[in-house]
C-alpha positions as CSV (number, residue, x, y, z in Angstrom):
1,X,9.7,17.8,68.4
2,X,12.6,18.4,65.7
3,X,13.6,15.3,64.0
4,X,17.0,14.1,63.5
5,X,18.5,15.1,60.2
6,X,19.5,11.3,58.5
7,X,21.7,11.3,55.7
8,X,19.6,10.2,53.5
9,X,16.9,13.0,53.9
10,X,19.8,15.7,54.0
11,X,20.4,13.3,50.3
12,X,17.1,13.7,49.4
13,X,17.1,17.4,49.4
14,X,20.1,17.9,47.7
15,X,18.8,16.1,45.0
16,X,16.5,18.6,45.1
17,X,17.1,22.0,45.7
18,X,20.8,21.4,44.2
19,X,20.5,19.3,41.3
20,X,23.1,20.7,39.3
21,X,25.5,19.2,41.7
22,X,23.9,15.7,40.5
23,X,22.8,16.2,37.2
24,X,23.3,13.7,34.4
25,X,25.4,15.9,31.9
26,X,22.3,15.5,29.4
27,X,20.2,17.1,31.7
28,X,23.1,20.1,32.1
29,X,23.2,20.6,27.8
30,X,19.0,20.6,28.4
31,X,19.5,23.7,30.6
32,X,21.9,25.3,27.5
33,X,25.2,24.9,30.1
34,X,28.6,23.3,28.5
35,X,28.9,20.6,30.1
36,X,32.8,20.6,29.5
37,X,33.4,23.5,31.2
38,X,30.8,23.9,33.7
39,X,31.8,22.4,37.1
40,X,29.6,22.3,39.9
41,X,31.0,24.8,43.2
42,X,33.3,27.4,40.8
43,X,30.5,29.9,40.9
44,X,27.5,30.1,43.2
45,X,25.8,32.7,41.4
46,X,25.6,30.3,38.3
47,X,24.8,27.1,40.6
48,X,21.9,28.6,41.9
49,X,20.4,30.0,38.5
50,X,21.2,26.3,37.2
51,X,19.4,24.4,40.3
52,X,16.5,26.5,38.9
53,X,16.8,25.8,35.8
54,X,17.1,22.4,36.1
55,X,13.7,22.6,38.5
56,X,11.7,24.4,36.3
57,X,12.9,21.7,33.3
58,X,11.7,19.0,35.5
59,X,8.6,20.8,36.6
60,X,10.4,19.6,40.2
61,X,9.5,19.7,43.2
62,X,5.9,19.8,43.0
63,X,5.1,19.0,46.9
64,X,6.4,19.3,50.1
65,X,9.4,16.7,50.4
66,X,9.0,14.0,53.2
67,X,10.8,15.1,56.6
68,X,11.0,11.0,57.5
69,X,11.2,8.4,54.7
70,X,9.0,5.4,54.7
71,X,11.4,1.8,54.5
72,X,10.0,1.8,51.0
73,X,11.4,5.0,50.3
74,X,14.9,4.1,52.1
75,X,14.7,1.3,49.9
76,X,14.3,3.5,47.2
77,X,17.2,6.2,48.2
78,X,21.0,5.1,46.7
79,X,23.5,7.1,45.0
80,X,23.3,7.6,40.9
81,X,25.4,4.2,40.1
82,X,23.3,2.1,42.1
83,X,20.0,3.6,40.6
84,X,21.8,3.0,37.0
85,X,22.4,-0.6,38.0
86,X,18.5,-1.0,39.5
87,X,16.9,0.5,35.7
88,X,19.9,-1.9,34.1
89,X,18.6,-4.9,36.1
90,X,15.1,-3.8,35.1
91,X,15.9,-3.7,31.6
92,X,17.1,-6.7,31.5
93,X,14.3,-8.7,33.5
94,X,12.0,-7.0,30.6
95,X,13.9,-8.4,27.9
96,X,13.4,-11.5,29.1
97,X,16.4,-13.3,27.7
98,X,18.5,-15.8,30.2
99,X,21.7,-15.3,27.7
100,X,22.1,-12.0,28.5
101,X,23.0,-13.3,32.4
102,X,24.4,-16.9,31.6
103,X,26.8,-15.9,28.7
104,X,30.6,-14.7,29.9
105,X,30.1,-11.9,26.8
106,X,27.0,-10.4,27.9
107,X,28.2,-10.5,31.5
108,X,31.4,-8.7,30.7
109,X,29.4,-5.7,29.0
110,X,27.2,-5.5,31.7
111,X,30.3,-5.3,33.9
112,X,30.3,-1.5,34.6
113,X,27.0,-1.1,36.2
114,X,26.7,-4.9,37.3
115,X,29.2,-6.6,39.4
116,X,28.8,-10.4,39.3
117,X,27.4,-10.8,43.0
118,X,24.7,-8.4,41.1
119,X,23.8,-10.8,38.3
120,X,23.9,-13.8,40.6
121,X,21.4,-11.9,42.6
122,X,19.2,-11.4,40.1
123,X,19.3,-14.7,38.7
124,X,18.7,-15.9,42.4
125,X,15.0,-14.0,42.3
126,X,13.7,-16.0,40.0
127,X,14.3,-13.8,37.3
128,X,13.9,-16.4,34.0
129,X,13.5,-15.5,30.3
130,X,12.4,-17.4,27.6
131,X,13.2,-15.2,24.3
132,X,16.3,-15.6,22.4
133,X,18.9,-12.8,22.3
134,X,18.5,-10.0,20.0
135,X,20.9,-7.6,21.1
136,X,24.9,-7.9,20.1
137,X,27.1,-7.2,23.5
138,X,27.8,-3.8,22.8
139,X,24.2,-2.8,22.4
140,X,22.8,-4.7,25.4
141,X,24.0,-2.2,28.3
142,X,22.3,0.9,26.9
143,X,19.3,-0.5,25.2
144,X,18.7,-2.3,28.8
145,X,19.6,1.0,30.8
146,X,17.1,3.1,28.5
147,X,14.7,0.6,29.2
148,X,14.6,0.1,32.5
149,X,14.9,3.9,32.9
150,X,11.6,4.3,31.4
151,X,10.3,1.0,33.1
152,X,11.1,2.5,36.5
153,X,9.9,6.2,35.6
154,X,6.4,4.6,34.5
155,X,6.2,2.7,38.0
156,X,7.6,5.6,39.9
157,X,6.4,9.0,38.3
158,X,4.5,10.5,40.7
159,X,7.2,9.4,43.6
160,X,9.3,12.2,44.9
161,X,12.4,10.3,45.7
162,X,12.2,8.7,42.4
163,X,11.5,12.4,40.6
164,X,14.4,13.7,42.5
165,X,16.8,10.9,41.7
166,X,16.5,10.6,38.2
167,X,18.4,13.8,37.9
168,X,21.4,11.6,37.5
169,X,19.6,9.5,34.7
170,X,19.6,11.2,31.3
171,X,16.4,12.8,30.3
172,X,14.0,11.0,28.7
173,X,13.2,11.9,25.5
174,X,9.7,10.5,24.8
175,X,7.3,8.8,27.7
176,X,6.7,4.7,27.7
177,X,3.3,3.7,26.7
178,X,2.3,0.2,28.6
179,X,-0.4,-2.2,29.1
180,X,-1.2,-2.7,32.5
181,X,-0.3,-6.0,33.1
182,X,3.5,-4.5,32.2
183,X,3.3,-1.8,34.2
184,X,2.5,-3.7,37.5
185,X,5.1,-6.0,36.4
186,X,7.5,-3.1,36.0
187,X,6.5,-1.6,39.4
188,X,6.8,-5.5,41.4
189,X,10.3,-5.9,40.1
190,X,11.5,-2.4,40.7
191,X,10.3,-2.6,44.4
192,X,11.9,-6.2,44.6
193,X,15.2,-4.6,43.0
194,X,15.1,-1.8,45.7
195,X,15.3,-3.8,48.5
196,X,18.1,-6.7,47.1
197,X,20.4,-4.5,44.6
């Protein structure tokens, strides 16, 4: 029996066999292309030595990818802003500061990635934080993004449609250390953030 081919397994493996086409612009500079002239579909010849590239960087794929995704894993599937906006609400729960989601000014910076229904949303899962704020405005989006980027790779390392979604997240430049008590953490609010955000 052939299976049907959803769109979010024909997603799936684009992610991976054509990441170029995805690729954070970090991850394009990592393979040594200029990423202000390189544009993804001008030359096949270079696309396919690129998807290579960019495979081998990643040591990626390593198994077979899934021909059906669990729910967890459909869950898991969404295109590059939403997975930004899933390792920016997981930064944020880590900081564990309620100022950063009750103050107009830290609301507004998160604005990009976060639309309001977002933040309510968040607040709404019981998401509370007792430490006092650290971080200015303009520091708080990328500091929580790089956080909850390495947050959600710790959880989700060894999960292939994490592995071949995070080509659209910059490339991590060192791996997060954590006790295990924040690691489950990490992992329960990630999997609760994949199925509300």
């Amino acid at each position: 029996m052939i299976l049907p081919l959803t769109p979010d397994i024909r997603y799936l493996h684009q992610l991976a066999w054509r990441p170029a086409q995805f690729a954070h612009p970090l991850w394009l500079a990592a393979a040594g292309v200029n990423t202000e002239s390189y544009r993804y579909g001008r030359s096949q010849l270079l696309d396919t030595a690129l998807n290579a590239a960019l495979n081998r960087l990643r040591n990626f794929p390593q198994q077979a990818l899934p021909a059906v995704l669990s729910q967890q894993q459909q869950c898991q599937i969404v295109a590059s802003e939403r997975l930004s906006a899933r390792c920016l609400a997981l930064g944020l729960v880590h900081l564990q500061c309620d100022d950063y989601l009750r103050f107009r000014r830290y609301r507004q910076s998160l604005s990009p990635l976060l639309s309001e229904g977002d933040i309510q949303q968040l607040m709404g899962m019981g998401y509370r934080g007792q430490l006092p704020a650290r971080l200015n405005p303009q520091q708080l989006p990328a500091v929580a993004l790089r956080l909850g980027q390495s947050l959600a790779h710790d959880a989700r390392s060894d999960d292939v449609v994490w592995r071949a979604m995070s080509i659209s997240l910059p490339p991590l430049t060192r791996a997060l250390s954590l006790p295990r008590a924040l690691s489950l953490s990490a992992a329960h609010w990630l999997t609760r953030l994949e199925r509300l955000l």
